[in-house]
C-alpha angles and dihedrals in degrees: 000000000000135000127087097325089058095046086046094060093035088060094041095055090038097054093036092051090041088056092043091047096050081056094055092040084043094051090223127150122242095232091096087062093034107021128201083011097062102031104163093350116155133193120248102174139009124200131194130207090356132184095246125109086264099044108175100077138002122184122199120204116191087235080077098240112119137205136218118197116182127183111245122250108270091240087060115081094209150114127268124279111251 
């Protein structure tokens, strides 16, 4: 598969790790992007195209909770699934 579909979701999975990733190197907890949830929760780990139901991304917090976050299907006007 490749065109614009394929770039889109190349960019989408490159921007929302790198933002991921700037919180783990930061040290900084995710409550400032979920809120009360994720109160002093850290990344651990962060995985790219992975072989999970939601492939795209998968965050690790050393709390052991994890999240998966997909790109939406083009044709669905709608936010990530995280």
């Amino acid at each position: 598969m490749s065109g614009k579909g394929t770039n889109s979701g190349v960019n989408f999975q490159q921007s929302t790790s790198t933002h991921f990733l700037m919180h783990m190197l930061l040290e900084l907890s995710l409550d400032n992007i979920f809120e009360d949830d994720f109160e002093n929760e850290k990344i651990e780990e962060i995985f790219l195209e992975t072989t999970d139901k939601i492939d795209d991304i998968k965050v690790e917090l050393y709390s052991g909770k994890k999240l998966y976050i997909q790109e939406p299907l083009a044709d669905y006007k709608k936010q990530p699934v995280i």
